[in-house]
N, CA, C and O atoms as a GROMACS GRO file, in nm:
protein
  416
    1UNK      N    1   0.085  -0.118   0.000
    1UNK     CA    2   0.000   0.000   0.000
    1UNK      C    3   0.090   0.124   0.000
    1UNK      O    4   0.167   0.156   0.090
    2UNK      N    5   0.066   0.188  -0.116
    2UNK     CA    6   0.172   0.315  -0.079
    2UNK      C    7   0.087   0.450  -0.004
    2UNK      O    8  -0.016   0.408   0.048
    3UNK      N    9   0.104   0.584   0.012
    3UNK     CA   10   0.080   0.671   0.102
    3UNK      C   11   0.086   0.814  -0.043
    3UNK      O   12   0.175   0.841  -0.122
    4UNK      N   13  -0.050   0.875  -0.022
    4UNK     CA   14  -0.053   0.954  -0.167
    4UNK      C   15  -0.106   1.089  -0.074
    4UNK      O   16  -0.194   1.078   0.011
    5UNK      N   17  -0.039   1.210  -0.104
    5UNK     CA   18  -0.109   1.368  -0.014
    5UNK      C   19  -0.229   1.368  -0.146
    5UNK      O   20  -0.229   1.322  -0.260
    6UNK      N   21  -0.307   1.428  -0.082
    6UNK     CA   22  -0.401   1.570  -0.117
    6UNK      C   23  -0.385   1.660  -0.100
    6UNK      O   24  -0.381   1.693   0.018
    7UNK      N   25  -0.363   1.767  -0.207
    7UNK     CA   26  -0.318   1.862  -0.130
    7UNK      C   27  -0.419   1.978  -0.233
    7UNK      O   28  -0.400   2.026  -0.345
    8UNK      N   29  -0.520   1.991  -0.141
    8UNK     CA   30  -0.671   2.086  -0.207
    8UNK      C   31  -0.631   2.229  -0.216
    8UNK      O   32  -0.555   2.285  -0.137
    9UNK      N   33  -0.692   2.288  -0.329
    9UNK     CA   34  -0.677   2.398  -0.382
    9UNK      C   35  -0.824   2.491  -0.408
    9UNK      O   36  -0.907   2.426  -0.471
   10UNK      N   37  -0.848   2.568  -0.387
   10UNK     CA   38  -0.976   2.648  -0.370
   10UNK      C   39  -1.033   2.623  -0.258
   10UNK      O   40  -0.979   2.627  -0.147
   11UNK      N   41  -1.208   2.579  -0.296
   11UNK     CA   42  -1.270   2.630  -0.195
   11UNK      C   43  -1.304   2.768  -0.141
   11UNK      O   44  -1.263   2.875  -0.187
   12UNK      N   45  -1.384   2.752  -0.036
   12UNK     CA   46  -1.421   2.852  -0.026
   12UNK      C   47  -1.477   2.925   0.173
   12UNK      O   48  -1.600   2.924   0.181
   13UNK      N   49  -1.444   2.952   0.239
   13UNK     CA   50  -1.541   2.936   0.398
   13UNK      C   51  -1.665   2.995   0.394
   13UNK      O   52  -1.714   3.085   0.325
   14UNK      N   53  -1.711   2.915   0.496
   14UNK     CA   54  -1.882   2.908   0.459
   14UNK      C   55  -1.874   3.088   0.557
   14UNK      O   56  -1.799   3.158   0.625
   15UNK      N   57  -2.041   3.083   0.487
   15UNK     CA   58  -2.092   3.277   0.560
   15UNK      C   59  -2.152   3.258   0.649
   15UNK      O   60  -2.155   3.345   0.736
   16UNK      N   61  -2.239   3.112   0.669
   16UNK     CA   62  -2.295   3.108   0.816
   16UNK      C   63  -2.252   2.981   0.858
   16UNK      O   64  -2.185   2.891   0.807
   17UNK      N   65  -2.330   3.008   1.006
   17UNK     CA   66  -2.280   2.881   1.091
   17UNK      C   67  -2.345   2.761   1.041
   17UNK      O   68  -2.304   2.645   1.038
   18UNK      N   69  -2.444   2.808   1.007
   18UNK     CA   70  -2.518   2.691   0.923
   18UNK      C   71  -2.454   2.585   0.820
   18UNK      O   72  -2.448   2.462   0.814
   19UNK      N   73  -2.398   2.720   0.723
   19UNK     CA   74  -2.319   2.647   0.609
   19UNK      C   75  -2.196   2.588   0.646
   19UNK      O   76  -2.124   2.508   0.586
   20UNK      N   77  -2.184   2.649   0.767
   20UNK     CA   78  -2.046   2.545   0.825
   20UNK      C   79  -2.104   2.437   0.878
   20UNK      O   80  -2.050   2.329   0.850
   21UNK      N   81  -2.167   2.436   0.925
   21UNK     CA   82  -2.236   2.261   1.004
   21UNK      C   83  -2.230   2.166   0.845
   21UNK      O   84  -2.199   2.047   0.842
   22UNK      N   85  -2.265   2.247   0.723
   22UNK     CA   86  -2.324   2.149   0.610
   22UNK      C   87  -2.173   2.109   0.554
   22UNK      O   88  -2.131   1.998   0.522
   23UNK      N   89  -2.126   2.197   0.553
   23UNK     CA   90  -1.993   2.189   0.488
   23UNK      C   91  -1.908   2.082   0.587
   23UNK      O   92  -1.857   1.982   0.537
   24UNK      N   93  -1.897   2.112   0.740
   24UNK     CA   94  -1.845   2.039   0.830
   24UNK      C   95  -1.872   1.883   0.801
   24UNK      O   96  -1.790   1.791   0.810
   25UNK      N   97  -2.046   1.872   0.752
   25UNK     CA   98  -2.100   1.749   0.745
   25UNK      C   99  -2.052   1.667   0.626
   25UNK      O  100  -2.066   1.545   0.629
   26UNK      N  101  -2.000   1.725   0.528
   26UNK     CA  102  -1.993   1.679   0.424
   26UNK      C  103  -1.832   1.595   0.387
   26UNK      O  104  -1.806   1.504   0.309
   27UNK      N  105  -1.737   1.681   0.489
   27UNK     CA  106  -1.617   1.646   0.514
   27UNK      C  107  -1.604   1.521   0.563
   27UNK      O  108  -1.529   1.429   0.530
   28UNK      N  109  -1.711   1.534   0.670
   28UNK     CA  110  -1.729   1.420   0.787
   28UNK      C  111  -1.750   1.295   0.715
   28UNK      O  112  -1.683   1.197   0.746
   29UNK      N  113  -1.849   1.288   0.607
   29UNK     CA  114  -1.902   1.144   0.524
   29UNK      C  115  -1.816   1.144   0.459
   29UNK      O  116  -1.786   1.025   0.465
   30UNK      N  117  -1.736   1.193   0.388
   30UNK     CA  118  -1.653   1.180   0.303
   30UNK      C  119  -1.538   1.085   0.340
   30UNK      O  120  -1.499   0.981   0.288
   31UNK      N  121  -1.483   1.177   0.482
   31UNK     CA  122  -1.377   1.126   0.542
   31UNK      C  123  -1.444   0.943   0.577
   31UNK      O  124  -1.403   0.833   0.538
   32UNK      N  125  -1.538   0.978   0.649
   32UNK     CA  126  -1.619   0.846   0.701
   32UNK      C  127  -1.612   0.723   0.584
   32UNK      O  128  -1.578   0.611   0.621
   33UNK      N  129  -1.639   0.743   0.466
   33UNK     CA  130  -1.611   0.680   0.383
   33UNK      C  131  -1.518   0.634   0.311
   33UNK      O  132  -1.544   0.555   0.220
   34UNK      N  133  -1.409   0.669   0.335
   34UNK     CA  134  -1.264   0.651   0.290
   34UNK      C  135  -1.202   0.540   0.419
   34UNK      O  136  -1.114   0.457   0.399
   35UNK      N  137  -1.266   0.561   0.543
   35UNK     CA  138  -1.202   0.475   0.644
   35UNK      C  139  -1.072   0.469   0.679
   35UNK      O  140  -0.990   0.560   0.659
   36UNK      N  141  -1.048   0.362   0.733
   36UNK     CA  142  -0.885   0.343   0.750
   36UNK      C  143  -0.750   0.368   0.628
   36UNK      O  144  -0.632   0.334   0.636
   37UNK      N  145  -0.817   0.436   0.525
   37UNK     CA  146  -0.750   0.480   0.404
   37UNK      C  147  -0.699   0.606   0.470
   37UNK      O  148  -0.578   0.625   0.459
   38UNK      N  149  -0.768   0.691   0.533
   38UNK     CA  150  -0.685   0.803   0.609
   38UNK      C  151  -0.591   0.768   0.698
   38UNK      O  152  -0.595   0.697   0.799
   39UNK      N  153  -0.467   0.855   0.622
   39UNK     CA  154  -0.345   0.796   0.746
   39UNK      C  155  -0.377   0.908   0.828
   39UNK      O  156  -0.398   0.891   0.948
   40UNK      N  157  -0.384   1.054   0.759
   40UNK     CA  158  -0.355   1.184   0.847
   40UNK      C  159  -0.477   1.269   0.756
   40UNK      O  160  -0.484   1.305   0.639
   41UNK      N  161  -0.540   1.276   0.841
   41UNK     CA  162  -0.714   1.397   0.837
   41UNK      C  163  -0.607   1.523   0.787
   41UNK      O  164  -0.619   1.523   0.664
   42UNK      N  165  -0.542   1.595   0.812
   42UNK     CA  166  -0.418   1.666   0.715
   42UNK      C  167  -0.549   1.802   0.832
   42UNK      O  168  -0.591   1.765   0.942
   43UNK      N  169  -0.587   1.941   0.775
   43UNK     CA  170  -0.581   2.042   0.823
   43UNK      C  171  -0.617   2.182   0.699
   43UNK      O  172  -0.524   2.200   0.620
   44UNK      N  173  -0.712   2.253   0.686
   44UNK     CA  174  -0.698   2.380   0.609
   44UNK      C  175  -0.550   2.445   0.598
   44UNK      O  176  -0.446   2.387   0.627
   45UNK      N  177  -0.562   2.572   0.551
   45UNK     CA  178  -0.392   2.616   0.559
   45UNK      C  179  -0.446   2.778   0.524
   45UNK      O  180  -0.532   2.825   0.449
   46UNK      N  181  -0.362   2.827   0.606
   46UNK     CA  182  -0.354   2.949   0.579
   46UNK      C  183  -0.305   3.028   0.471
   46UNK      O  184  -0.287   2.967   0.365
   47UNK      N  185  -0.280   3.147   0.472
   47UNK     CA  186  -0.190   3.240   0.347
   47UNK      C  187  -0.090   3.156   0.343
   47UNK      O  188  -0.042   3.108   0.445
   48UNK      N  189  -0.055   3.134   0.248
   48UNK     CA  190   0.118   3.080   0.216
   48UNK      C  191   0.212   3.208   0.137
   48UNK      O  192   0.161   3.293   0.063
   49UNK      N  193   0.361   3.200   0.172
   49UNK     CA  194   0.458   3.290   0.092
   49UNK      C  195   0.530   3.174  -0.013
   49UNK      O  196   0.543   3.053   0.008
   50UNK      N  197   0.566   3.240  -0.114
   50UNK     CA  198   0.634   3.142  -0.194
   50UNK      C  199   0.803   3.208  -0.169
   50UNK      O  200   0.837   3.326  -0.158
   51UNK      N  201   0.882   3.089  -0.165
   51UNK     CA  202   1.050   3.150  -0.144
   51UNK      C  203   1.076   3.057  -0.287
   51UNK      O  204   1.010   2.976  -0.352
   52UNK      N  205   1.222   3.124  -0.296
   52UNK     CA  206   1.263   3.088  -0.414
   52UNK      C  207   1.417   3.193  -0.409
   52UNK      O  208   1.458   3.263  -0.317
   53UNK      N  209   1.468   3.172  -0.528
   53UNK     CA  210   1.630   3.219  -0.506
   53UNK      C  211   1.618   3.386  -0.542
   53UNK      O  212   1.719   3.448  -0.574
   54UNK      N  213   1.507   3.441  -0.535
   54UNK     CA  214   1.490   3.564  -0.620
   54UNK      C  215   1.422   3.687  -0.450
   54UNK      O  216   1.414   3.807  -0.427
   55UNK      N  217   1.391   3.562  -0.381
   55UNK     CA  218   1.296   3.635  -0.266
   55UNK      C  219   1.230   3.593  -0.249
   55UNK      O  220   1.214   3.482  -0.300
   56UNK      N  221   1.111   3.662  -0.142
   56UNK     CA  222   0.981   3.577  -0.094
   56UNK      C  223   0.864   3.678  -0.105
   56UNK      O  224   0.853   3.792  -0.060
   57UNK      N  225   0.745   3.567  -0.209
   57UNK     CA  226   0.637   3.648  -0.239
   57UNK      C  227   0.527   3.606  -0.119
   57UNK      O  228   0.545   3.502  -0.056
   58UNK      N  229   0.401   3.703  -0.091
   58UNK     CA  230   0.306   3.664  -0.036
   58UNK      C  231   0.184   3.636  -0.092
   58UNK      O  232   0.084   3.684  -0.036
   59UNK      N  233   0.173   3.574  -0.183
   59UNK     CA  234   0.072   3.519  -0.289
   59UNK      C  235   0.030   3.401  -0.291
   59UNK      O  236  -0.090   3.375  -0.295
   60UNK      N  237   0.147   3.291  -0.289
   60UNK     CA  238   0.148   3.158  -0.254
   60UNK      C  239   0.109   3.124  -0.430
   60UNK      O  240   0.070   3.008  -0.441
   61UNK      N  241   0.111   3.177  -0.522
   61UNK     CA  242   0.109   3.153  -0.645
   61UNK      C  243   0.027   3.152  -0.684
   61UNK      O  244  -0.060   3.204  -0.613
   62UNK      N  245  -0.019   3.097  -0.816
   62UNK     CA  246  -0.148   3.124  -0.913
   62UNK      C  247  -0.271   3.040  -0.898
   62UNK      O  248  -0.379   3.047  -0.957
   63UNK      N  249  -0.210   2.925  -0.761
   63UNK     CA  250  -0.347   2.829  -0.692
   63UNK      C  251  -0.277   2.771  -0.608
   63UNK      O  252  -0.225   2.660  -0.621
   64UNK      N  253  -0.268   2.878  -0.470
   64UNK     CA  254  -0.234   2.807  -0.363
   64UNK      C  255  -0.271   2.706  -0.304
   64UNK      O  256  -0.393   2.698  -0.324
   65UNK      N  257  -0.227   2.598  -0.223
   65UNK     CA  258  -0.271   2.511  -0.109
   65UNK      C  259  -0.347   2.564  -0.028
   65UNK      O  260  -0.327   2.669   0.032
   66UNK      N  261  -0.464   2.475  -0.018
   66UNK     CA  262  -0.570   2.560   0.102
   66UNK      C  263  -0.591   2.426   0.191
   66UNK      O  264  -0.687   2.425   0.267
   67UNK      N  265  -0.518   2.328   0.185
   67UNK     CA  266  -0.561   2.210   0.301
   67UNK      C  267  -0.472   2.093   0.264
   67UNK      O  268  -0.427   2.063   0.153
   68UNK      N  269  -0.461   2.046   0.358
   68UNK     CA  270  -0.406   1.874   0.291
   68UNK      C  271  -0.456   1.761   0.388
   68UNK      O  272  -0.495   1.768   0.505
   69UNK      N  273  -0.443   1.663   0.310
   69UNK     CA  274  -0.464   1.504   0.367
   69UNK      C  275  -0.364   1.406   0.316
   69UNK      O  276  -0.316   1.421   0.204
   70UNK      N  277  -0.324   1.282   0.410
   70UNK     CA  278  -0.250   1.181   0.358
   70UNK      C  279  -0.315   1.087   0.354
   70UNK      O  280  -0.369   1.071   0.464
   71UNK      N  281  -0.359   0.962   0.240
   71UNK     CA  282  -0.429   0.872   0.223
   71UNK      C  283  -0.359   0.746   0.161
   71UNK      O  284  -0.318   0.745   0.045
   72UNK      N  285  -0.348   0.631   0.253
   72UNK     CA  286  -0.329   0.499   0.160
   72UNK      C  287  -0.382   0.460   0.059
   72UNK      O  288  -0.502   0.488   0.065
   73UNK      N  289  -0.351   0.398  -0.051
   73UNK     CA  290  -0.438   0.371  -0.175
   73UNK      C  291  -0.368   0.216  -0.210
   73UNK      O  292  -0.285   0.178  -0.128
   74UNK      N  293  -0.389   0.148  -0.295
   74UNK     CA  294  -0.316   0.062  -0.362
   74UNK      C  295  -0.254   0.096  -0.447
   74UNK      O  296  -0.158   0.026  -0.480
   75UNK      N  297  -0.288   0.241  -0.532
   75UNK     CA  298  -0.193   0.300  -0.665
   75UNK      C  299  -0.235   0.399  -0.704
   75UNK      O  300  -0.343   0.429  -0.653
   76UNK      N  301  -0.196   0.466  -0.774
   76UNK     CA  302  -0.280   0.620  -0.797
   76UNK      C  303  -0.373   0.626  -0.859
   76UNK      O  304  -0.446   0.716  -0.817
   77UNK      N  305  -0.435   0.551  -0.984
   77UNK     CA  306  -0.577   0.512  -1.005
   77UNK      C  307  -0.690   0.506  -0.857
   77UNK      O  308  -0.802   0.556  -0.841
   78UNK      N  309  -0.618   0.436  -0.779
   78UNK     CA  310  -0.704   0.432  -0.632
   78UNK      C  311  -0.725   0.573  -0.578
   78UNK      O  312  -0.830   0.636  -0.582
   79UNK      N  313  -0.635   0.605  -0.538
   79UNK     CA  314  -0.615   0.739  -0.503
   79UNK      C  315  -0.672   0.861  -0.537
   79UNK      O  316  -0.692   0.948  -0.453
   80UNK      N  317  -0.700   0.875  -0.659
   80UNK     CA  318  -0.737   0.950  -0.771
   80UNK      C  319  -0.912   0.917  -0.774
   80UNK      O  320  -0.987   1.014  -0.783
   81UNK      N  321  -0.946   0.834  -0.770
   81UNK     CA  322  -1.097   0.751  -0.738
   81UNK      C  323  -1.129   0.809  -0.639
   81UNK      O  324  -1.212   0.896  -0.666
   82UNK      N  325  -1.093   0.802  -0.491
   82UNK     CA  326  -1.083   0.853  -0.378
   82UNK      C  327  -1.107   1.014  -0.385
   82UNK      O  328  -1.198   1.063  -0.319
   83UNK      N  329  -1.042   1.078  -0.448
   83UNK     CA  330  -1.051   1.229  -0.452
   83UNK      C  331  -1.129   1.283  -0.517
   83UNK      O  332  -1.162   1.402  -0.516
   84UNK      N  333  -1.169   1.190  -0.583
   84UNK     CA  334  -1.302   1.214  -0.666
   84UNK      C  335  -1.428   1.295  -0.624
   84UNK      O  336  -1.485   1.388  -0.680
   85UNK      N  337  -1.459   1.210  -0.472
   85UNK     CA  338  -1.546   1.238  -0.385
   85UNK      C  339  -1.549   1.324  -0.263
   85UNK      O  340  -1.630   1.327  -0.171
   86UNK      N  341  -1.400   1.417  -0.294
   86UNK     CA  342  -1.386   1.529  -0.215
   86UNK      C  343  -1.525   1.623  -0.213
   86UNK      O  344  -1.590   1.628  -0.317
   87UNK      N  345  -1.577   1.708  -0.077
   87UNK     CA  346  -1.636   1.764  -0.111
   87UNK      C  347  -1.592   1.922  -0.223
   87UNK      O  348  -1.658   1.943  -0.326
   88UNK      N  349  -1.520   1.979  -0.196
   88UNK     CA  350  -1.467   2.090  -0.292
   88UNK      C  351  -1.419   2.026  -0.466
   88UNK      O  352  -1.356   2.086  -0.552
   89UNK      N  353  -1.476   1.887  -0.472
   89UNK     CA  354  -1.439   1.859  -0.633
   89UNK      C  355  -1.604   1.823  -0.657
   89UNK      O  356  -1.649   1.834  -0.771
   90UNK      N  357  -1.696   1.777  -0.537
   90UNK     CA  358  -1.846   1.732  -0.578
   90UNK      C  359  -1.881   1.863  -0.609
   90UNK      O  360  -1.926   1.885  -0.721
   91UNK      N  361  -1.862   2.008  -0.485
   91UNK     CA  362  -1.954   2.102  -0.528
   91UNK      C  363  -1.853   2.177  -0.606
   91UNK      O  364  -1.885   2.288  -0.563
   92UNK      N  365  -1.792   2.194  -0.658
   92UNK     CA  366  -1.720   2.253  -0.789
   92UNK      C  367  -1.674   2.372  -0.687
   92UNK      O  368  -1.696   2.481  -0.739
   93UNK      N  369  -1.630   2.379  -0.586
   93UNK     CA  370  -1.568   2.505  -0.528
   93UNK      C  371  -1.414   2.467  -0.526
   93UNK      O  372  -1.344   2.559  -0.483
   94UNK      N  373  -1.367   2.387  -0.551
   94UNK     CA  374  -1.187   2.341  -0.603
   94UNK      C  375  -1.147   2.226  -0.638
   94UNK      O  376  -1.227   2.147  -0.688
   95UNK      N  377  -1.053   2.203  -0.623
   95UNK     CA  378  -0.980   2.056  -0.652
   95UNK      C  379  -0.912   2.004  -0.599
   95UNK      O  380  -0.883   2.064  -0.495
   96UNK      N  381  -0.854   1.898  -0.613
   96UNK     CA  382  -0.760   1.824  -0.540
   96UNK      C  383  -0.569   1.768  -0.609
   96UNK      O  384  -0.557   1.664  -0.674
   97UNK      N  385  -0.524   1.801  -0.597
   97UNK     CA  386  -0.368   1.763  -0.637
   97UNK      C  387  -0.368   1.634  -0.604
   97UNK      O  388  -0.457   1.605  -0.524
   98UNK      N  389  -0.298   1.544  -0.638
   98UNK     CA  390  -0.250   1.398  -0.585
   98UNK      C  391  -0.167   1.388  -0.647
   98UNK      O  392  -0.151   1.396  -0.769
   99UNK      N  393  -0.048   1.355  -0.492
   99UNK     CA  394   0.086   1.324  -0.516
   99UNK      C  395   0.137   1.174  -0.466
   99UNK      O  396   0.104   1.129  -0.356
  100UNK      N  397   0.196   1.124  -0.532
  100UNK     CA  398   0.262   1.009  -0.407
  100UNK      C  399   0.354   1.023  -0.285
  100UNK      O  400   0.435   1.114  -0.303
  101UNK      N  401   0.366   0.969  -0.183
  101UNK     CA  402   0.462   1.035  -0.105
  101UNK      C  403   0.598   0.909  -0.129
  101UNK      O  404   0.593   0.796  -0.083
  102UNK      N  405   0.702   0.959  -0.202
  102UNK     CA  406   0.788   0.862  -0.220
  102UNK      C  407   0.855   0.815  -0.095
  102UNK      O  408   0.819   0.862   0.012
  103UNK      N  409   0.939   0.738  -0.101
  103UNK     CA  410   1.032   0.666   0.019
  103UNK      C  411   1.154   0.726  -0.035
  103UNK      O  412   1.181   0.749  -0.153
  104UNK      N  413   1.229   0.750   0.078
  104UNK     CA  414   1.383   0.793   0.058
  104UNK      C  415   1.504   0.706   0.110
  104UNK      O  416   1.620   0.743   0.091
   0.00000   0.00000   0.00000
């Protein structure tokens, strides 16, 4: 079993508490449904700066990271299946990156 990030892009925070309970809820089945495939529930993310040999911007680039997760899969077809059913890729408010996490 290898170990693949998510690493979500868009989205959006909800305007009421409401839409946070729905949004909260939706994470929740999602996650619930993936099961023991979650290694690490991962976390939103704040502003990011981008560094680089030139300096450091506060933009975080042209589609920053707004969250991540680490998930077991059998292969990235799996993986990729899996992210499918993100909520920010069901309701079209972002997407999802999938990377493998290599061994060193």
């Amino acid at each position: 079993m290898a170990q693949f990030i998510f690493a979500y892009h868009g989205g959006k925070s909800p305007e009421t508490p409401e839409e946070g309970e729905k949004v909260m809820a939706a994470w929740g089945a999602w996650f619930g449904g993936l099961g023991d495939a979650i290694v690490q529930p991962g976390a939103p993310l704040g502003m990011s700066k981008t560094v680089n040999g030139s300096g450091v911007t506060d933009d975080g680039g042209a589609n920053p990271v707004s969250g991540y997760s680490v998930v077991d899969a059998a292969d990235m077809d799996a993986a990729v299946t899996m992210a499918k059913g993100c909520p920010m890729v069901v309701d079209g408010s972002g997407s999802v990156e999938v990377a493998e996490l290599l061994e060193m």
